[in-house]
Each structure stands twice: as structure tokens, then as C-alpha cells.
C-alpha positions as CSV (number, residue, x, y, z in Angstrom):
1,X,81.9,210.3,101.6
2,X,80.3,211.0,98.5
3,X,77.4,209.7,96.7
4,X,79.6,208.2,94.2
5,X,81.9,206.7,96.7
6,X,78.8,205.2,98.8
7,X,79.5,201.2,97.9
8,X,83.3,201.6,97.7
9,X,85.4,201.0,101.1
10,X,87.7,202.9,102.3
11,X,90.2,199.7,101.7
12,X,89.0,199.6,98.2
13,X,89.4,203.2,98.1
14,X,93.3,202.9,98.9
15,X,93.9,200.2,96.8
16,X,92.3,202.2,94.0
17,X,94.7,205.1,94.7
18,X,97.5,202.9,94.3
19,X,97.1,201.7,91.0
20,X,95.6,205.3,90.4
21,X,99.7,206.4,91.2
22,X,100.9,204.2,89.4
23,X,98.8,204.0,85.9
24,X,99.9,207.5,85.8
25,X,103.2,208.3,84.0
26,X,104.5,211.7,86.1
27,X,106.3,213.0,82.2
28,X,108.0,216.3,82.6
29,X,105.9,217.2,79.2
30,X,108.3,219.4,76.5
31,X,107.1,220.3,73.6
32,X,106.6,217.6,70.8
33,X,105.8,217.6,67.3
34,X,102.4,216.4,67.4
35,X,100.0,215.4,70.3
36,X,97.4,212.5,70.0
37,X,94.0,212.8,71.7
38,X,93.2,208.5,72.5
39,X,88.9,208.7,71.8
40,X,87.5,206.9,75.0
41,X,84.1,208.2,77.2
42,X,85.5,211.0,78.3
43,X,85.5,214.6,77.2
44,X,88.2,215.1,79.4
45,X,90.6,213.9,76.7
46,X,89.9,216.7,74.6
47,X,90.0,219.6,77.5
48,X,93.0,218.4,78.6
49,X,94.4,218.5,74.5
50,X,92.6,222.1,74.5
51,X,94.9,223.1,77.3
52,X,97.9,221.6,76.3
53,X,97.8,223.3,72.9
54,X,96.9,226.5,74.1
55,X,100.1,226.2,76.3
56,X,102.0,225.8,73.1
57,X,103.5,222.5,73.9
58,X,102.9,221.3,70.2
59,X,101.1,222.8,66.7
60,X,99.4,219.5,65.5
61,X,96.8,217.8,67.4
62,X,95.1,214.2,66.1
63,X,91.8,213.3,67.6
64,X,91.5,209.0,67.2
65,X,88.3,207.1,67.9
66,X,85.5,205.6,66.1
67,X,83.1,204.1,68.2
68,X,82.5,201.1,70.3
69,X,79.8,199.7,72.9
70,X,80.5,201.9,75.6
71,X,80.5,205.4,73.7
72,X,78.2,205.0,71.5
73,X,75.4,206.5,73.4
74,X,77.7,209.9,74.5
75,X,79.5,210.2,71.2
76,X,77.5,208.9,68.8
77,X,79.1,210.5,65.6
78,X,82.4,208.8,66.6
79,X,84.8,209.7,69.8
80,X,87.4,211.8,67.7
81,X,84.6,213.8,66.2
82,X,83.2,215.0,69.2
83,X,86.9,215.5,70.5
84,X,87.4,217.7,67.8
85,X,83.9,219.7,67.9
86,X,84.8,220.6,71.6
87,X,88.5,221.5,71.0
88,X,86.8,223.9,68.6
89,X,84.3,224.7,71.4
90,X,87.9,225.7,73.8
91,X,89.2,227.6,70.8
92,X,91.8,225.1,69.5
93,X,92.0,226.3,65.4
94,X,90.5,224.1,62.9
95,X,93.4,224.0,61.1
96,X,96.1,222.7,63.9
97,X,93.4,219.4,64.3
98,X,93.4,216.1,62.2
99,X,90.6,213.7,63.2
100,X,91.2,209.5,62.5
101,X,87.8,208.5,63.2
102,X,88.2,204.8,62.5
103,X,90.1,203.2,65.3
104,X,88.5,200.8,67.9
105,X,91.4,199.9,70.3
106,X,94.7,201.5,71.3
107,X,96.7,200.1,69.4
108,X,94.4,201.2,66.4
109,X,94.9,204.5,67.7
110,X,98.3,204.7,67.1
111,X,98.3,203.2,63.8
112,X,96.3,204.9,62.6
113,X,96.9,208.2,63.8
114,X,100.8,207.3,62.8
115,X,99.4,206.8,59.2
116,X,97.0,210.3,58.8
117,X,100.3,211.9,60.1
118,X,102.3,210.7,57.1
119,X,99.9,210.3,54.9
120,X,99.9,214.5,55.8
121,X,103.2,214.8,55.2
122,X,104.3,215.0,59.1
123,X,106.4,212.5,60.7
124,X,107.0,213.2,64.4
125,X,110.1,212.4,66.3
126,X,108.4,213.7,69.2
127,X,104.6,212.6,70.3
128,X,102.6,213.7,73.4
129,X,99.8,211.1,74.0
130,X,96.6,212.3,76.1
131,X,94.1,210.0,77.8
132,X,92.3,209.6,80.7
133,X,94.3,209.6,83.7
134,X,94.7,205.7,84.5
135,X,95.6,205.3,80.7
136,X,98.5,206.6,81.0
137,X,100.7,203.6,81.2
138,X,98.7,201.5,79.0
139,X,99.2,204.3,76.4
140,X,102.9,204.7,76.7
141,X,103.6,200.6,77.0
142,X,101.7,200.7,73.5
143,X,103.1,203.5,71.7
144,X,106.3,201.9,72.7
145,X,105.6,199.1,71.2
146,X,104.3,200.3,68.0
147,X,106.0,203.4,67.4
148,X,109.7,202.6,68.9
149,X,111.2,205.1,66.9
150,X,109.0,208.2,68.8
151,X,109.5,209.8,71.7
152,X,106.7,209.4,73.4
153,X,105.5,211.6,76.4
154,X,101.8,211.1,78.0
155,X,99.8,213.6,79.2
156,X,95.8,213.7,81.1
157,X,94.0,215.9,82.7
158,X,95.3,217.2,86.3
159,X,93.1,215.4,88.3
160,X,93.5,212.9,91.7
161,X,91.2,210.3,92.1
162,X,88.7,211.4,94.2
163,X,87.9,214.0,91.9
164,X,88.0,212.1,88.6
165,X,85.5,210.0,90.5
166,X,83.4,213.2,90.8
167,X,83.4,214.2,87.2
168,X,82.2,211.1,86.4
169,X,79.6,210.3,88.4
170,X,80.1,206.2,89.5
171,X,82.5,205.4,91.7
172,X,81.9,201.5,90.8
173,X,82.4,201.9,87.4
174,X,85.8,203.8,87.5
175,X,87.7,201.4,90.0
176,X,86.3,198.7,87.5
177,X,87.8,200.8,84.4
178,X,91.2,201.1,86.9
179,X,91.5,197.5,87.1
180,X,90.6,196.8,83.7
181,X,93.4,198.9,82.3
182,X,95.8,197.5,84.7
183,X,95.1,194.0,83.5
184,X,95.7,195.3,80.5
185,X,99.4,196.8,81.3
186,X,99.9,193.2,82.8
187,X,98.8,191.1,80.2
188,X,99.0,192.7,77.0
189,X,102.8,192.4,76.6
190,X,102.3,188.5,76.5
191,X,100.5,189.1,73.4
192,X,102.8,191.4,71.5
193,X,100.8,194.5,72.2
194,X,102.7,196.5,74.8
195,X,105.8,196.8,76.2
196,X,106.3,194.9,79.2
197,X,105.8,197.5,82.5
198,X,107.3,196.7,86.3
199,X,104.6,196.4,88.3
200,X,105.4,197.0,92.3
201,X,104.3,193.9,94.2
202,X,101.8,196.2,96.3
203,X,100.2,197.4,93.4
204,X,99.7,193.7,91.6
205,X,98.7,192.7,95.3
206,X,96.0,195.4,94.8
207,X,95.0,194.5,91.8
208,X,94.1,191.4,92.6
209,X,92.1,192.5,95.6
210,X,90.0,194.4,93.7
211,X,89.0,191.4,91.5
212,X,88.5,189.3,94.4
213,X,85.9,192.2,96.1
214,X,84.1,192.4,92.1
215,X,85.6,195.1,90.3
216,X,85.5,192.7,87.2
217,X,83.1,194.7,84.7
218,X,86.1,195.4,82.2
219,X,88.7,192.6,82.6
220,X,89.2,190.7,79.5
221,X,88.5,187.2,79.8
């Protein structure tokens, strides 16, 4: 077991996995008008855009994010500007990238992002969303909502668990950013964010395992 698997069990490990599976959306991707890079922590969000575009699935890429508690320290000029300075960094062409630099929240994300688009000129039937892996579904449920009349596809880097884990260092704090997002897929439809999701009995039942053993560090109250 790894060092950042050390205080996870191999219970928790599964249950993880499950939701893992599940956050993740499995799109055939095609090629879409535009592709919208969701600002988080991770710089993965941008490698995977970088490789995406190089692959010609689409000409247009936006890069959303201001800032909030948890990336401030790692981004501190805003998440979609250091999205963008490392797409440049992977050779993605300054002039297929639009950064919205305000947003705060998904939803915000693809407001805004939907707005810099027109306010460009371009208004996409087709969109390619990219997040981190267990955003997935969160992503879609919301563009769904906001942006019914897009087809949306979502996209992360190809990663399993076990090696997300890796690249980011704490095993704790990613099973803790799983369940939070879940609870977020769950919930979030009740207030008119989302779209509602199924969500398979064993992977609630997981879910709420995880909470029981302490993985509570991003659920919203």
C-alpha cells in the first residue's frame, strides 16, 4: 500500500472506487464546438484540455476559475489563469484560449463561461466540459441544468483511482473531495442547481459509509 493510502482501508478503498465509477461519465467524446476547462486544485484540468485540443476534438478552449479558499495558495493569480499559462506551457495557441477568471462555483463556471462565449461571438451547440475525474457528473448534472439547449460531453484526465491518488499526494483528502462531490450530485438538484442523477443503491450505501468512518472535510452542511 502506498504512503498516501496508509490511513485508508481496504473497505474504504472499495467503496471509494465505487463512487470513483460512477462520478465518472464514460462519454464517447466527438468533437464539439468549444471545450470548458472547470478551475479547481488541479493542474490536471488543464493537461487533460492540452491533450484534448491537440487531438483536435474542438478549436476553442475556455479556462473558468477565480479563486477560492482551497486554491489560493497553488494558483494564486486565479485557477483559469494558471490553466491557461500551462496550456501555453503544452503548446495549446494563445489564440484558440479564452480565460473567465471570475467564477467561484460550478455553476458560475458555466455562466459565465456561456457569457465570454457570446459575448465573443461564439455560441456552441456542442460543449466538452473537463474536470477532475470525480467531477464528472457533478459537471454534466449542472451544465444540464444551465445550459439545456447544449450538448454537453465531459471529459478528465485518463486516470483510475489509485493513481489520481498518487498525483496528488493525500489519500484522505481525495476520498473526502469524492464524497463531497457526491453529496453534491445528491443534493444539489433539490435546490435547483443540477439535474437530478440515478444513484445505484450500492453507491448511496457507500456514500454514506464513508461519512459514517469521517470522510466529512467537504460536505456541505
Amino acid at each position: 500500500m502506498s504512503a498516501s493510502r496508509h490511513r485508508i482501508t481496504g473497505d474504504q478503498w472499495r467503496r471509494a472506487r465505487l463512487i470513483w465509477d460512477y462520478s465518472r461519465m464514460g462519454h464517447t467524446l466527438v468533437p464539439a464546438d468549444v471545450a470548458i476547462g472547470l478551475g479547481s486544485h488541479d493542474l490536471g484540468v488543464a493537461t487533460a484540455c492540452a491533450d484534448l485540443y491537440h487531438s483536435g476534438l474542438f478549436p476553442v478552449l475556455v479556462f473558468t476559475g477565480g479563486n477560492s479558499p482551497t486554491t489560493r495558495a497553488r494558483f494564486p493569480r486565479g485557477e483559469a489563469v494558471h490553466y491557461r499559462e500551462h496550456a501555453l506551457e503544452l503548446a495549446v495557441p494563445d489564440a484558440a484560449i479564452l480565460v473567465e477568471p471570475h467564477a467561484e462555483n460550478t455553476g458560475q463556471n458555466i455562466r459565465l463561461s456561456r457569457d465570454l462565449l457570446a459575448a465573443t461571438g461564439i455560441l456552441p451547440e456542442t460543449v466538452l466540459l473537463v474536470s477532475k475525474p470525480y467531477m464528472e457528473r457533478r459537471s454534466f448534472a449542472t451544465a444540464r441544468k444551465l445550459w439545456p439547449e447544449a450538448v454537453i460531453q465531459c471529459a478528465s484526465e485518463g486516470l483510475e483511482l489509485d493513481a489520481y491518488v498518487e498525483s496528488i499526494g493525500d489519500g484522505k483528502l481525495v476520498l473526502d473531495m469524492i464524497v463531497g462531490d457526491l453529496q453534491r450530485v445528491i443534493e444539489y438538484p433539490k435546490l435547483g442547481y443540477a439535474i437530478a442523477q440515478d444513484v445505484p443503491g450500492r453507491v448511496h450505501a457507500a456514500f454514506e459509509s464513508l461519512v459514517r468512518d469521517g470522510f466529512t472535510s467537504r460536505l456541505i452542511p
